[in-house]
DONUBA-778689 format. One record per residue (C-alpha): residue in one letter; x, z negated, y negated. Coordinates in nm, 2 decimals. Each point is the difference from the previous one (the first is absolute). Layout:
residues N
<rec><type>a</type><x>X</x><z>Z</z><y>Y</y></rec>
...
//
This chain:
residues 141
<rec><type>x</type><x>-4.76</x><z>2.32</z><y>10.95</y></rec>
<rec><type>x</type><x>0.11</x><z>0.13</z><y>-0.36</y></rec>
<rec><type>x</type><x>0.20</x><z>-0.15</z><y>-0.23</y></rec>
<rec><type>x</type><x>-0.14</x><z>-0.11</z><y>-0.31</y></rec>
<rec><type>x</type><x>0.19</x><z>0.01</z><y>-0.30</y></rec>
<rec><type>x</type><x>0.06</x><z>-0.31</z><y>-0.17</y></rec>
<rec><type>x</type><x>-0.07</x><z>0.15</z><y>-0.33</y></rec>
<rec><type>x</type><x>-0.34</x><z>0.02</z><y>0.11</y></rec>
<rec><type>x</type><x>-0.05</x><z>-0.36</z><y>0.05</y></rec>
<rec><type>x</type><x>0.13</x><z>-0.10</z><y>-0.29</y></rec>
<rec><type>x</type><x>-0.26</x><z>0.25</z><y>-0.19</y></rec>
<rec><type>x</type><x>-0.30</x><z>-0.16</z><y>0.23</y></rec>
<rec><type>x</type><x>0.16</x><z>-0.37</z><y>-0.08</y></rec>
<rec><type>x</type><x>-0.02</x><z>0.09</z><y>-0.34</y></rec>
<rec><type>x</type><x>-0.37</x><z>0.08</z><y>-0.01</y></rec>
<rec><type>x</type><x>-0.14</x><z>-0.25</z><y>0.19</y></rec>
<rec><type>x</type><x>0.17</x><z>-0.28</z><y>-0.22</y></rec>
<rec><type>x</type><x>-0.06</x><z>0.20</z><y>-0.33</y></rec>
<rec><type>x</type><x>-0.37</x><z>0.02</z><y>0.19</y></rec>
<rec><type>x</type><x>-0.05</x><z>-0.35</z><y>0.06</y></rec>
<rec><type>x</type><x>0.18</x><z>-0.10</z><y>-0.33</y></rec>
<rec><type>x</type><x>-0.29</x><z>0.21</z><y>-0.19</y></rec>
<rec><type>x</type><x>-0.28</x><z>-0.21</z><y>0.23</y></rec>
<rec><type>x</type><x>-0.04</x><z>-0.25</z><y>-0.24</y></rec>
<rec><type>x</type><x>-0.15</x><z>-0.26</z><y>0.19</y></rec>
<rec><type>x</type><x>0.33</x><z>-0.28</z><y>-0.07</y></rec>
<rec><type>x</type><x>-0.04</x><z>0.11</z><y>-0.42</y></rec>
<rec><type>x</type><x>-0.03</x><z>-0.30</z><y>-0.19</y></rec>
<rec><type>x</type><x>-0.32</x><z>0.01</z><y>-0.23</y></rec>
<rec><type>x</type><x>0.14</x><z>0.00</z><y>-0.45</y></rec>
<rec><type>x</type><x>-0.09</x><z>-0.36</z><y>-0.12</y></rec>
<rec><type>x</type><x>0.18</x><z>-0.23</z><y>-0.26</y></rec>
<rec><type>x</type><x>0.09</x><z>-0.22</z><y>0.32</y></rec>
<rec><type>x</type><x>-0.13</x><z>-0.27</z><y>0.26</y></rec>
<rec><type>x</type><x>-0.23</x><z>-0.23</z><y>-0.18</y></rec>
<rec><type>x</type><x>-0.11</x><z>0.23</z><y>-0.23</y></rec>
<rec><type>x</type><x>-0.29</x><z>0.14</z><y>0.09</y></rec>
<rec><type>x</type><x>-0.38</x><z>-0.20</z><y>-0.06</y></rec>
<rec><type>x</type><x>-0.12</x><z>-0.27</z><y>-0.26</y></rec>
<rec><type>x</type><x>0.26</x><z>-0.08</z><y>-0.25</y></rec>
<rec><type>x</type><x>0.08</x><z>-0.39</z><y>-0.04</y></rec>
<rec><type>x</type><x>-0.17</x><z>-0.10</z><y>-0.30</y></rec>
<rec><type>x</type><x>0.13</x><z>-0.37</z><y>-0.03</y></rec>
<rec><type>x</type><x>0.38</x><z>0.17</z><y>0.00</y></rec>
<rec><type>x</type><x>-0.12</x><z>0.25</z><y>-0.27</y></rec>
<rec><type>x</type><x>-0.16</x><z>-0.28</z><y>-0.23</y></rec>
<rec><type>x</type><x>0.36</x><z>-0.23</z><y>0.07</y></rec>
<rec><type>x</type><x>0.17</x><z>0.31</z><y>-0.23</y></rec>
<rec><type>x</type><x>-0.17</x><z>0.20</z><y>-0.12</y></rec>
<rec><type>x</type><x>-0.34</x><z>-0.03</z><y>-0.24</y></rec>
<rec><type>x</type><x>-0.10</x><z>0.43</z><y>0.01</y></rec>
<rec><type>x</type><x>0.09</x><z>0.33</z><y>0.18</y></rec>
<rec><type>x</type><x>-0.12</x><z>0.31</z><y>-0.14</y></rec>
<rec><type>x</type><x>0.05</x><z>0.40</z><y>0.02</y></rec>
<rec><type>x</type><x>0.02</x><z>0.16</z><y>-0.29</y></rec>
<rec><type>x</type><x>0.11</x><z>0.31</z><y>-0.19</y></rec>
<rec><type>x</type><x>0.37</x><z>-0.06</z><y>-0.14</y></rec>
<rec><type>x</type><x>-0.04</x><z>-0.06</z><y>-0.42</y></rec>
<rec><type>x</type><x>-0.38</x><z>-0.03</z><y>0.13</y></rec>
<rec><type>x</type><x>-0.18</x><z>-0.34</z><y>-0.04</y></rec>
<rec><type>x</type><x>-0.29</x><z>0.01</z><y>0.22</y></rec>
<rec><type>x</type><x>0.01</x><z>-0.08</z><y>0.37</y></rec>
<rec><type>x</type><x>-0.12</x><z>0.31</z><y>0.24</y></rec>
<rec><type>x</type><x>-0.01</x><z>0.09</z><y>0.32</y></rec>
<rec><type>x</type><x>-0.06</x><z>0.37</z><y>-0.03</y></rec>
<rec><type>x</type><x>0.33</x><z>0.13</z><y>-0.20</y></rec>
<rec><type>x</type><x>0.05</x><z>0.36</z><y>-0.16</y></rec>
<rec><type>x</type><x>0.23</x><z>0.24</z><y>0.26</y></rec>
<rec><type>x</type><x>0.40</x><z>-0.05</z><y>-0.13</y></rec>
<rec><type>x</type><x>-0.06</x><z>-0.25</z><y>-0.24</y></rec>
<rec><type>x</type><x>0.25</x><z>-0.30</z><y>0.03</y></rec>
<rec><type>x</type><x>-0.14</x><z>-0.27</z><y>0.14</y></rec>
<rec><type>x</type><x>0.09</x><z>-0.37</z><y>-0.06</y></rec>
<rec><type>x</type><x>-0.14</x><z>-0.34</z><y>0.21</y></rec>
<rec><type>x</type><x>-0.03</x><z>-0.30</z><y>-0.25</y></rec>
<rec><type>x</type><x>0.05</x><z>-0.30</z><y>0.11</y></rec>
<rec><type>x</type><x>-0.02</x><z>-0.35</z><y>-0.19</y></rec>
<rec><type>x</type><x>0.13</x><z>-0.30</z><y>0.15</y></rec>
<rec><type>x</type><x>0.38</x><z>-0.19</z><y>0.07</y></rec>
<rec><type>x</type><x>0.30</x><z>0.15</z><y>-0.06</y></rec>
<rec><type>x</type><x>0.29</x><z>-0.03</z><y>0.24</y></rec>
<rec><type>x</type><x>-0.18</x><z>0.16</z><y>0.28</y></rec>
<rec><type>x</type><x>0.07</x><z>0.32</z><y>0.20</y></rec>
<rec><type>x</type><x>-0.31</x><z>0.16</z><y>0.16</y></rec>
<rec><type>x</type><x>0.00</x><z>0.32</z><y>0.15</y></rec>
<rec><type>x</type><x>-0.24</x><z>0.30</z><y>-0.14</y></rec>
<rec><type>x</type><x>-0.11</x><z>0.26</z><y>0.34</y></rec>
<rec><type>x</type><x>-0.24</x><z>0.24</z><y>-0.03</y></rec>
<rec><type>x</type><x>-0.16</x><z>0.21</z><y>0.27</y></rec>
<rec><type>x</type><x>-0.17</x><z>0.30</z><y>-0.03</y></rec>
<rec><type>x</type><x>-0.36</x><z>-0.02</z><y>0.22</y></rec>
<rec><type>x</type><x>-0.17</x><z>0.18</z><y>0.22</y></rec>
<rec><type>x</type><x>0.20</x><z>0.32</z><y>0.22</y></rec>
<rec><type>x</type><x>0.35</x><z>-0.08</z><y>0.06</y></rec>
<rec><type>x</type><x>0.06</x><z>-0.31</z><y>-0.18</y></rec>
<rec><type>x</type><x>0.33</x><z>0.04</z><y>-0.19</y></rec>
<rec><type>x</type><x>0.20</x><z>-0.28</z><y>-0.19</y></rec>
<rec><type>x</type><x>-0.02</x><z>0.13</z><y>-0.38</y></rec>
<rec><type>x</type><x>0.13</x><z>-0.25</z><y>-0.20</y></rec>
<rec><type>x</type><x>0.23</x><z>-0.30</z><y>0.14</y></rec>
<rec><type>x</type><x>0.24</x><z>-0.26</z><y>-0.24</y></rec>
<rec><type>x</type><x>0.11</x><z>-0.38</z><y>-0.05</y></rec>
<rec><type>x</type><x>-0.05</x><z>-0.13</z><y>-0.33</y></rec>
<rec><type>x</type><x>0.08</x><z>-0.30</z><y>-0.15</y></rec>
<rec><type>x</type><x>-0.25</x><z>-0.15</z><y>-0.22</y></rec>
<rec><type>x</type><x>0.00</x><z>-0.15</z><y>-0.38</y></rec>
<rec><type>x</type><x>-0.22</x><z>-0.29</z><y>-0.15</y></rec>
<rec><type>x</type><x>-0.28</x><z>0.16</z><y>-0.19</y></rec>
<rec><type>x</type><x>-0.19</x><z>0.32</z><y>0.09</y></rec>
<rec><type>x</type><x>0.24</x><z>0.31</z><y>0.06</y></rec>
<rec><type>x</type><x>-0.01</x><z>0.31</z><y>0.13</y></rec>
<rec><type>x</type><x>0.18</x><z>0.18</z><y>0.30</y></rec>
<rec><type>x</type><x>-0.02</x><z>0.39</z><y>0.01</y></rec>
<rec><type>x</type><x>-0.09</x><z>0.15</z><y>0.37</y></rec>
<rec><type>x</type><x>0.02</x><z>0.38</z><y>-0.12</y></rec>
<rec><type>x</type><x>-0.24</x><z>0.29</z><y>-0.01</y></rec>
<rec><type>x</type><x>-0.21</x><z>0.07</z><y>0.30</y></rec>
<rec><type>x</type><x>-0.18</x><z>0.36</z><y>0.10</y></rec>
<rec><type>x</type><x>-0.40</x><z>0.00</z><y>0.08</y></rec>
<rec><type>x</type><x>-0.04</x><z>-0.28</z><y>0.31</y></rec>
<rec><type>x</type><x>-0.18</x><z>-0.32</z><y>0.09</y></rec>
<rec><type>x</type><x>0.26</x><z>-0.31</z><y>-0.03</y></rec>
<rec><type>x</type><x>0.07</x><z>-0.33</z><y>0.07</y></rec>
<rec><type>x</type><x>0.25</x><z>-0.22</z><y>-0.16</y></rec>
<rec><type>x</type><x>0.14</x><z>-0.30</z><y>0.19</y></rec>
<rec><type>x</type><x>0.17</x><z>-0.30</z><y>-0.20</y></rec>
<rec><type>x</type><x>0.25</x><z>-0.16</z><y>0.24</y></rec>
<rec><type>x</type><x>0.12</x><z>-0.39</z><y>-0.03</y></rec>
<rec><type>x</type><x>0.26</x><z>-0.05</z><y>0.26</y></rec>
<rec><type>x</type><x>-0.16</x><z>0.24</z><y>0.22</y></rec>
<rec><type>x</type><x>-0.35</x><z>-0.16</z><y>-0.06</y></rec>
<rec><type>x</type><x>-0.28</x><z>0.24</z><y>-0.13</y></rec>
<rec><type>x</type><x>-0.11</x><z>-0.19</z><y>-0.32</y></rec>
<rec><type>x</type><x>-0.20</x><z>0.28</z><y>-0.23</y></rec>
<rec><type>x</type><x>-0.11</x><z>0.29</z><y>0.11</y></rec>
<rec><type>x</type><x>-0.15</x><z>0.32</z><y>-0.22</y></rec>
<rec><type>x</type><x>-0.20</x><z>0.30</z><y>0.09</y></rec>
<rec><type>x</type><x>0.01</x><z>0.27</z><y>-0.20</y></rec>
<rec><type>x</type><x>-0.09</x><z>0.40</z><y>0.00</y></rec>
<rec><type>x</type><x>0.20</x><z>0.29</z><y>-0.24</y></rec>
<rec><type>x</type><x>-0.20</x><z>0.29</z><y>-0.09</y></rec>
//
């Protein structure tokens, strides 16, 4: 019987873990996080807050189709004192996290910039302790 080198089984180790590394069938699905997937909770939404709305930054209107690379803001009105979490996924293909921050609100309506975003379907998640409380699909052309 020959000897085999031990180099060489270090070279085949190396390509079955780098093989079944690559498998991806133990990959954890992007999300903003247990608990925040499905219906938001209205009744927490209404305890703090009275609107949420997309809009263009400077812009007044609410949308939910935005121009490609123009800054986007979400409004919300409600209580101040608050931190809420802003996540937004991009939708359909490989779902990638493209925006994702803590904020902590102020009394009155105010606005928190989430950035510019390339041509996509989105959807923005509003967080409360982990619990989905708004939610807001939108589209950039």
């Amino acid at each position: 019987m020959r000897h085999v080198k031990p180099f060489y089984w270090l070279i085949v180790g190396l390509f079955l873990m780098a093989t079944l590394a690559g498998c991806g069938g133990a990959a954890t699905p992007v999300s903003c996080g247990v608990g925040t997937e499905g219906d938001p909770n209205t009744e927490r939404f209404a305890a703090n807050f009275t609107s949420i709305a997309l809009a263009v930054k400077g812009g007044n209107a609410a949308i939910t189709e935005a121009p490609a690379n123009q800054p986007l803001v979400l409004r919300l009105e409600g209580k101040g004192g608050l931190t809420v979490r802003i996540c937004v996924l991009t939708q359909g293909g490989t779902v990638q996290r493209a925006f994702d921050q803590s904020v902590i609100t102020v009394d009155g309506s105010n606005d928190y910039d989430i950035g510019t975003f390339g041509p996509g379907e989105y959807r923005l998640h509003l967080l409360d302790r982990n619990v989905l409380i708004g939610l807001i699909n939108f589209s950039v052309k």
